[in-house]
N, CA and C of each residue as an Amber inpcrd file, in Angstrom:
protein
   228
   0.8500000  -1.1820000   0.0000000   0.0000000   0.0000000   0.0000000
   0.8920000   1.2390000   0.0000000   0.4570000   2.4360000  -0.9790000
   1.3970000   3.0340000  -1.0340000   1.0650000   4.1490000   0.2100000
   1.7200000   4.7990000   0.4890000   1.6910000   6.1400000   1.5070000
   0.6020000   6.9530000   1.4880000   0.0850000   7.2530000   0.5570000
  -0.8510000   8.5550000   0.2290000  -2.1800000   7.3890000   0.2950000
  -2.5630000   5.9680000  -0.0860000  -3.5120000   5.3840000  -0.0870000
  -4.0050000   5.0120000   1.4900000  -3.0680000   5.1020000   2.3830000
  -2.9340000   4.9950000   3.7640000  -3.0140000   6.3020000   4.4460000
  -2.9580000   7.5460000   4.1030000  -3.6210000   8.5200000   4.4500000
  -4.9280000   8.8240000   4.2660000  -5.3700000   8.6680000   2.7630000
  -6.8620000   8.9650000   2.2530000  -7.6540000   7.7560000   3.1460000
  -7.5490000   6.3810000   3.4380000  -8.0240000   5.9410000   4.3640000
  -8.1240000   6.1730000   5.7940000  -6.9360000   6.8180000   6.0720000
  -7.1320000   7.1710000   7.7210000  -8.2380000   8.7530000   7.7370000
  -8.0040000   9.6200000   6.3650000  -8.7670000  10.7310000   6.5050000
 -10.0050000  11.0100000   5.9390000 -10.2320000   9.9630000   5.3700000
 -11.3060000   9.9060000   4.5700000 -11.9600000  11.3950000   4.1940000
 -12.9800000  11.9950000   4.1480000 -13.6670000  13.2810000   3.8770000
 -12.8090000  14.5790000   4.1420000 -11.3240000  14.2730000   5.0930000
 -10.4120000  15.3090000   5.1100000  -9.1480000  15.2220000   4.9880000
  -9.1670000  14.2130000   3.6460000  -7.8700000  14.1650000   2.6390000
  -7.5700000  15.6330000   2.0380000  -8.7910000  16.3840000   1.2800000
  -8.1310000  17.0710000   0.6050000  -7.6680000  18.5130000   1.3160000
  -8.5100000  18.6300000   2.7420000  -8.3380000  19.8540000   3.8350000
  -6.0770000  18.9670000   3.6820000  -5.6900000  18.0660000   4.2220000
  -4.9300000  17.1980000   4.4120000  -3.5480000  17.8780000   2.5870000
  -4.1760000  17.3600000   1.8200000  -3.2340000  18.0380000   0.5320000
  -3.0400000  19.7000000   0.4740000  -4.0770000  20.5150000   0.6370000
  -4.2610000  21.7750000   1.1170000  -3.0290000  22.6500000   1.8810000
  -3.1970000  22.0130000   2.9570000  -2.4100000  22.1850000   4.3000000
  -1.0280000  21.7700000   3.5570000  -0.6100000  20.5850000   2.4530000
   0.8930000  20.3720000   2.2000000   1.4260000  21.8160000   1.5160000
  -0.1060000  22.1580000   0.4690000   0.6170000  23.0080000  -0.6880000
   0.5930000  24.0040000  -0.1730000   0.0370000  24.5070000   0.8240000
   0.4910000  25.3930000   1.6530000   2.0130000  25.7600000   2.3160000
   2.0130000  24.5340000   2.5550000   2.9400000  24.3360000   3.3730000
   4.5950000  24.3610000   2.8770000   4.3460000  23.5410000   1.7190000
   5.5010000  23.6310000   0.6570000   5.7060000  24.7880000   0.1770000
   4.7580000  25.5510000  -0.2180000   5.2770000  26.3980000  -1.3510000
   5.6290000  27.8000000  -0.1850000   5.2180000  27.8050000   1.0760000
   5.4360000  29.3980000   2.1840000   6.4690000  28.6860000   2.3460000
   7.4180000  27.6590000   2.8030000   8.3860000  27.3130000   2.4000000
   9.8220000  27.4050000   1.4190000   9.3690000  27.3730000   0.0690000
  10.7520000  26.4230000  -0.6890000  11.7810000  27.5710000  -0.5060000
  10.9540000  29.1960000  -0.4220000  12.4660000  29.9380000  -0.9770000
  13.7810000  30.1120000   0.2090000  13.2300000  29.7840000   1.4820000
  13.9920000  29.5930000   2.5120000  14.5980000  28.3500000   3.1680000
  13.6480000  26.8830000   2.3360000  14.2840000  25.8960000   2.9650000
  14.6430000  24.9770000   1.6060000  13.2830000  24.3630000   1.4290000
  13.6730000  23.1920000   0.4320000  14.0350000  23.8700000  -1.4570000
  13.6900000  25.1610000  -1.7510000  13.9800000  25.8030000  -2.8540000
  12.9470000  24.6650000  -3.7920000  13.7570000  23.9120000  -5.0600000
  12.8890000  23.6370000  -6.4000000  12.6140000  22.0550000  -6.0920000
  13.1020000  21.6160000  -4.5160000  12.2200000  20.2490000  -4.0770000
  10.9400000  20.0450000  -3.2060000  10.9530000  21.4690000  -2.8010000
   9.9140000  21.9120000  -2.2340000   8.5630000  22.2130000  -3.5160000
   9.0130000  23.4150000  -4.3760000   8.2350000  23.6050000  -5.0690000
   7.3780000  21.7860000  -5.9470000   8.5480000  21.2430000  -6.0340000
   8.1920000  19.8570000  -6.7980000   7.0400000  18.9330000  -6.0220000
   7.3390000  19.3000000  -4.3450000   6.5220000  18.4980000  -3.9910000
   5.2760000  19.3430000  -3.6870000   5.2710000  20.7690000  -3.6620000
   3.8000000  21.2470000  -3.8890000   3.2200000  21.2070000  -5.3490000
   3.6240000  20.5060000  -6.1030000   3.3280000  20.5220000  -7.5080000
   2.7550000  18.7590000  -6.8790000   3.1890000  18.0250000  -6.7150000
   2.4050000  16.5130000  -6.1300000   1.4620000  16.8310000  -5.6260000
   1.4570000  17.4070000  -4.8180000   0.3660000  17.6190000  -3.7970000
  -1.1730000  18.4810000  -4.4830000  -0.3730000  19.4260000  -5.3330000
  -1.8960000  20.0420000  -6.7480000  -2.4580000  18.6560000  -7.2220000
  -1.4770000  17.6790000  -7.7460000  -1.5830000  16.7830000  -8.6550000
  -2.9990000  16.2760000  -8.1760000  -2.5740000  15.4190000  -6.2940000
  -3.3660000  14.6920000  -5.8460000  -4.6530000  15.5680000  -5.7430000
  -4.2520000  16.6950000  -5.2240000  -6.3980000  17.5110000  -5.4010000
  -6.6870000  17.1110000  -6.2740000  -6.2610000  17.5220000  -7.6560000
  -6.6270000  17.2350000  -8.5340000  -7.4950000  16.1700000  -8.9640000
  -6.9640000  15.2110000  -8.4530000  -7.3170000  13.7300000  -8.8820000
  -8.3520000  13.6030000  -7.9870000  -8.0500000  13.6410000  -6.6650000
  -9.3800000  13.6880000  -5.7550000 -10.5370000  14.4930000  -5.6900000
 -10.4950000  15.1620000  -6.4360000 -11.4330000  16.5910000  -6.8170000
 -11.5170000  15.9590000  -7.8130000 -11.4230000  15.6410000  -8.7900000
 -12.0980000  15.1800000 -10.2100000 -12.9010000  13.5620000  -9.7470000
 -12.6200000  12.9740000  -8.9380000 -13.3190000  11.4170000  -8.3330000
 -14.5290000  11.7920000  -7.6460000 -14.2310000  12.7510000  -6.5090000
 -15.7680000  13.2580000  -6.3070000 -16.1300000  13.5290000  -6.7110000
 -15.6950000  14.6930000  -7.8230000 -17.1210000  14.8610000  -8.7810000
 -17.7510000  14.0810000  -9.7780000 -16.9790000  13.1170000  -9.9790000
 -17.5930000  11.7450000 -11.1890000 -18.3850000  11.5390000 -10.3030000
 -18.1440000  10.8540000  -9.0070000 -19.0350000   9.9890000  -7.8370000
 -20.0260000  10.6680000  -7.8080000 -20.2250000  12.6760000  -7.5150000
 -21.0840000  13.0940000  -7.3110000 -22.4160000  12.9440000  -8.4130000
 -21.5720000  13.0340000  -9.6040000 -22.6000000  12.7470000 -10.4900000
 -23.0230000  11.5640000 -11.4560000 -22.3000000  10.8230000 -10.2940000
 -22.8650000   9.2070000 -10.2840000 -22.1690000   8.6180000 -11.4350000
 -21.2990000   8.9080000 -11.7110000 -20.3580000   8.4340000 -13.2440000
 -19.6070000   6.8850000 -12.1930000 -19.4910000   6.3550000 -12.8410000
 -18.8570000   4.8820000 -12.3230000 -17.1740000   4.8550000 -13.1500000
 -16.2440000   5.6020000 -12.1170000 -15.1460000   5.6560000 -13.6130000
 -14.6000000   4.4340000 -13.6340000 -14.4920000   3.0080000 -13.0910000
 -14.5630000   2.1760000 -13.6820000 -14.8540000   2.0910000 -14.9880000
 -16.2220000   1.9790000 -14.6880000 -17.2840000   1.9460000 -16.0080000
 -16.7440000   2.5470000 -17.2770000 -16.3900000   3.6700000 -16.6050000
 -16.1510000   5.1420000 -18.0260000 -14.3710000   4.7960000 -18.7440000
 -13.7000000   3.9860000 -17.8790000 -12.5700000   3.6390000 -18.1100000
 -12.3520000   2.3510000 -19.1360000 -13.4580000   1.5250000 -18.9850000
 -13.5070000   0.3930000 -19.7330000 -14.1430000   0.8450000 -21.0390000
 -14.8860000   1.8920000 -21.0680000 -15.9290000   2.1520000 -22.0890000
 -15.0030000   2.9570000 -22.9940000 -13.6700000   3.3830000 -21.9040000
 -12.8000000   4.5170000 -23.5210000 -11.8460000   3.7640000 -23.9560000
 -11.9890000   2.9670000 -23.1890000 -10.3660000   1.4900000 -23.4400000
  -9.2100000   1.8690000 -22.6730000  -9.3190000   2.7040000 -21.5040000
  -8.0660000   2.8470000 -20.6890000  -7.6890000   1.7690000 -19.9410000
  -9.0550000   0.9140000 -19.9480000  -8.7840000  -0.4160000 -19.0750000
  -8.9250000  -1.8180000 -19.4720000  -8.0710000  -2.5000000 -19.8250000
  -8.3930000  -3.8730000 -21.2430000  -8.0090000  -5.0840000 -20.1280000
């Protein structure tokens, strides 16, 4: 199990408060500590909203992306 799949389970409904708080966190950061590994990992951390923000809203509007994944051929 990777790291981030073991967070979204422990936080369930406040994963993305959880990614928020990183890119925050990273980017008031990089120019004093971590510089362009900092910025890299607030660029992960957009990624994952991203992704988790685009799943709720399939879910919200009842899209099965399973379903929608097999139906474009991303999934054989």
């Amino acid at each position: 199990m990777e790291s981030i799949e073991a967070i979204r389970g422990m936080l369930g409904d406040q994963t993305a408060a959880f990614f928020r708080g990183n890119i925050l966190k990273y980017l008031w950061r990089y120019e004093k500590k971590g510089g362009l590994q900092d910025l890299r990992k607030c660029h992960e951390y957009v990624e994952l909203l991203i992704k988790l923000e685009s799943e709720i809203e399939l879910r919200d509007r009842n899209i099965n992306i399973t379903k929608l994944m097999n139906q474009t051929g991303a999934i054989k």
